[in-house]
N, C-alpha and C positions, 0 to 999 in steps of 0.2 A: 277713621276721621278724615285719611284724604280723598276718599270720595266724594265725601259728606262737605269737604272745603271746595272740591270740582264742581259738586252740583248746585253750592251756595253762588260761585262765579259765574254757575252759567246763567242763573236767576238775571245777573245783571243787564243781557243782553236781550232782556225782554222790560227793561222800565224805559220811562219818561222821565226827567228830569227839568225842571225852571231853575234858571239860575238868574236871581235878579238883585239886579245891583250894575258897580261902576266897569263898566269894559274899558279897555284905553291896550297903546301900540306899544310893547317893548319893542324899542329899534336900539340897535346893537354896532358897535362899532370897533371891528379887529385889527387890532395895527400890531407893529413892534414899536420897541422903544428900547432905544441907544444914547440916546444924550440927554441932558439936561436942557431947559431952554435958557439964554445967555438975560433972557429980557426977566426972568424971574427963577425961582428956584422949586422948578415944575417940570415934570418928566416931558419930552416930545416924544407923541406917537403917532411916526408912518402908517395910515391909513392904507391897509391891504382892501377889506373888504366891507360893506354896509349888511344888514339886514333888519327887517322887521316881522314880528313874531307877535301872534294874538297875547293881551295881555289882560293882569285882574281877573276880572270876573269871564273875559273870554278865555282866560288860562284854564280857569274852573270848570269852563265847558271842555275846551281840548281833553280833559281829567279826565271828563264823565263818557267822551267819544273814546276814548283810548280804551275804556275800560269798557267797551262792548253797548253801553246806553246811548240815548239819544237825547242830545243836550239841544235846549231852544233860551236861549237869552232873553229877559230884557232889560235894555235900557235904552239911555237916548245920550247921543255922542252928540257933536258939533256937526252942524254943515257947512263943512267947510274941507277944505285937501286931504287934512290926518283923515276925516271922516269917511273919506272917498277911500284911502288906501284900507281905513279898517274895514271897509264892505268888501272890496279886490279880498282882502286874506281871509275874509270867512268861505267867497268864493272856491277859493286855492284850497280851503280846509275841509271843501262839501260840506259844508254846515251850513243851517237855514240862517237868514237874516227876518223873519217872519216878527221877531218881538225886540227890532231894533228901529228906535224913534229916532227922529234928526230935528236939530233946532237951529237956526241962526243964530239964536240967543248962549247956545252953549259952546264951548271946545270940546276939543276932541282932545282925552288927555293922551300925552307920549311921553315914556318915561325911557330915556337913550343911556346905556352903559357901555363904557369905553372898557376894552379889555384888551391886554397883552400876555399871549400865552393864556395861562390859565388865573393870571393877578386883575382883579377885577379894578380899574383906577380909581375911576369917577363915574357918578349917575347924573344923568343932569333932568330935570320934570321939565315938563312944558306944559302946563295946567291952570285950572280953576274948578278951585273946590265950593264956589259958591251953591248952595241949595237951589231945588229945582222951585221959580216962583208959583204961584197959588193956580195958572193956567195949566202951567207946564206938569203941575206936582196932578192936577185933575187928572189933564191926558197920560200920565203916566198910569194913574193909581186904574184907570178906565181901560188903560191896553191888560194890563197885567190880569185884571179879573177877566177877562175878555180869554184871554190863552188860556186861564184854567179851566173855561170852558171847552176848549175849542181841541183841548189834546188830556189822555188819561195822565195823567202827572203821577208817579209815585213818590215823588221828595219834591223839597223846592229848599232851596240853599238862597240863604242874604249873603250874598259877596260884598261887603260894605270897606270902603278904600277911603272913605270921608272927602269924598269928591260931588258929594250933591245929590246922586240920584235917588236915596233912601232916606226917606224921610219919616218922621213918628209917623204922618197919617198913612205914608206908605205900608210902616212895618203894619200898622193898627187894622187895618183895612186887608192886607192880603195875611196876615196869621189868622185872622177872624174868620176869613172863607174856606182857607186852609182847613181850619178847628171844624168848622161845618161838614166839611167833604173827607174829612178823617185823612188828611196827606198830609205826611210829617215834614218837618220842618226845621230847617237847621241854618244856624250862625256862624259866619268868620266875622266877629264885628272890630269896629276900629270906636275911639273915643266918642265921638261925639252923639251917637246914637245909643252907649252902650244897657243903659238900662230902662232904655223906652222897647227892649224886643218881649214882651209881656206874653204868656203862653208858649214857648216855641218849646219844641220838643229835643233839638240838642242844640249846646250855647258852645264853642269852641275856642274862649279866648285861650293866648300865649302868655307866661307863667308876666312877663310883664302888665298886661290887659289886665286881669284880673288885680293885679295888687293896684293902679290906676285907677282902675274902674270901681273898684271898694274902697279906694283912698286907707289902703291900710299897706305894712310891710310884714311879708312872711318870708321868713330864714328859709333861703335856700336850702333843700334837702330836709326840712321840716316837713311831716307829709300829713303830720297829723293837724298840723297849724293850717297846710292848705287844704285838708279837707273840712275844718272848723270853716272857714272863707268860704271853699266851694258848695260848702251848704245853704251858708248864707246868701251864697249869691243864688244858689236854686231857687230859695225858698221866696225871693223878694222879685224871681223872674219867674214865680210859679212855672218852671221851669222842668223840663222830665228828664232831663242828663246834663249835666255838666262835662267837659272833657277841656283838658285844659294840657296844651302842649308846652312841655319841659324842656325845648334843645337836648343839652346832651343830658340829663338824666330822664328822657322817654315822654312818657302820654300819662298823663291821669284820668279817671273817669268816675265819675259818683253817678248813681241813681237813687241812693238816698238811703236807700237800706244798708249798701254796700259800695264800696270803691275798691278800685284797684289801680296798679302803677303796673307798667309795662317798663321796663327799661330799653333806655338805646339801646340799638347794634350798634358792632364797633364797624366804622366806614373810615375809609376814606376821602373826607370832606373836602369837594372843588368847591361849592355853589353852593349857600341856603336860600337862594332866590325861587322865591313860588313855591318853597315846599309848603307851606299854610295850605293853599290851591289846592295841592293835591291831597292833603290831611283832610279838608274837609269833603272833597270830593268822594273821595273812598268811604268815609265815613256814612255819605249821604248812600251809595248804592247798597254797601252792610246793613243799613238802620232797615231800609226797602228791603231787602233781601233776606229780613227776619233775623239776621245774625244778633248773636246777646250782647251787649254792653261791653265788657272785658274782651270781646273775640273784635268788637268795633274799632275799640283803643289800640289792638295788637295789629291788625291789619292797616288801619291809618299810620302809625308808627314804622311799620317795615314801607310800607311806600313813598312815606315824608323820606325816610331814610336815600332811600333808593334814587329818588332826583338830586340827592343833595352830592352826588358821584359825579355828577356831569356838570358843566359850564355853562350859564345862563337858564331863562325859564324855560323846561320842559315839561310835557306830560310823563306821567309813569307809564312803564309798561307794563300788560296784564298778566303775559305771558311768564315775565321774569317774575313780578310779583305774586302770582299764584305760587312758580317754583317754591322761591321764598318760603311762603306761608305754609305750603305743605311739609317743609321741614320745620319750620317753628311749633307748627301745630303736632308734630312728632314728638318734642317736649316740652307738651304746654303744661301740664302741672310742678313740672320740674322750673319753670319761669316767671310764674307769677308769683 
């Protein structure tokens, strides 16, 4: 079997990947903090050092580069300053900017978190989640079909952050070419889109999403009551997998015949920031990579795992994450 998990990894480094949806700039702010401030009852934190780090749906790509694939974006940012720096760090990250549009009309979203030591304080957005209008939602839906000609794709991931750039005619229009050209397709979706993604071949809401998005409540640790839900929701997204991420009790996964539950590792949790990003990201190279269902849920689950060790959003790494996987998969029937 860990051959057989080496040669499924090194698959990865031979796909294409679309990753389309909202990109925007975690910038990041590290100080300490010693006092209280006199003018209210709020921490003050000495500002050591700034940075900014691809974020969303560019995190998603970081994912898919980390793990030996070739990730090409699109979406469309603002033209404006944030817009300029998110071009510079795809620069800095050799990544194409080839499926990244620019509007006047839009911002550039940045999402900044204040941290001391490893206590994450405050986030603060700098945003608009307005939808893309009927020009922009054209040129949008025109580039996207446009790349899937232009590169062999073997997944395409909707990174959807409800910031605008995914819209129904969006989803409706690239799953449909998708479906035509047999490249699978896969879901991080957020509220407002959530059961306009019609066809898609995996859906990956979090244990919150789902009970939201069905407008019903399943008892945590009920597994039978979420898979009654996660049927439901296959069945009305004519959908080919469901997988739907549990925090600390692990990954679920239906295809309909059969499900399964993965449980967490035990970690030591710094940071749940961007583990989604990389849950589906992995997911999307396993689904391409011919990996089965239950092996997709365990591999995304050991790699959400594994960024959630470090401090702010990171990509996973391959390297540690194959390790990983090669001892889990030493006893996988002993896990499931």
């Amino acid at each position: 079997m860990e051959q057989q998990i080496q040669q499924l990894f090194s698959k990865f480094d031979q796909l294409h990947i679309l990753i389309v949806g909202d990109v925007m700039i975690d910038a990041y702010m590290w100080g300490k903090v010693d006092r209280i401030s006199p003018e209210a009852p709020v921490p003050v934190i000495s500002v050591s050092h700034r940075e900014n780090r691809l974020g969303g749906a560019a995190n998603v790509a970081l994912n898919i580069q980390s793990l030996g694939a070739a990730p090409v974006m699109c979406a469309m940012i603002g033209d404006d300053a944030k817009g300029k720096v998110f071009q510079n760090l795809l620069v800095k990250r050799q990544m194409t900017g080839v499926g990244i549009l620019t509007s006047a009309h839009r911002k550039t979203t940045v999402k900044t978190r204040v941290i001391s030591g490893n206590q994450h304080l405050l986030r603060i957005d700098d945003e608009s989640s307005k939808p893309l209008d009927t020009e922009l939602e054209q040129q949008f839906i025109d580039h996207t079909l446009n790349l899937m000609d232009q590169f062999p794709f073997a997944a395409i991931i909707f990174e959807d952050y409800d910031k605008g750039n995914i819209t129904p005619r969006v989803i409706e229009q690239v799953v449909a070419k998708a479906n035509r050209l047999n490249i699978p397709t896969l879901v991080d979706p957020k509220k407002r889109n959530f059961m306009f993604y019609q066809g898609v071949t995996l859906f990956k809401p979090n244990f919150k999403e789902i009970c939201e998005g069905l407008k019903t409540d399943i008892p945590k640790g009920d597994f039978a009551a979420l898979h009654q839900a996660a049927e439901k929701l296959r069945s009305q997204l004519r959908a080919g997998l469901i997988m739907v991420t549990l925090s600390e009790m692990g990954v679920y996964i239906t295809s309909g015949e059969s499900y399964f539950r993965v449980p967490a590792e035990i970690r030591d949790i710094a940071d749940v920031s961007g583990a989604g990003d990389t849950v589906i990201s992995v997911a999307a190279c396993c689904l391409a990579s011919g990996f089965e269902p239950r092996d997709i849920a365990a591999i995304s689950n050991l790699a959400g795992g594994l960024v959630c060790e470090k401090v702010g959003v990171v990509p996973v790494d391959k390297t540690q994450l194959l390790a990983e996987a090669e001892v889990f998969f030493k006893n996988r029937e002993k896990r499931y």
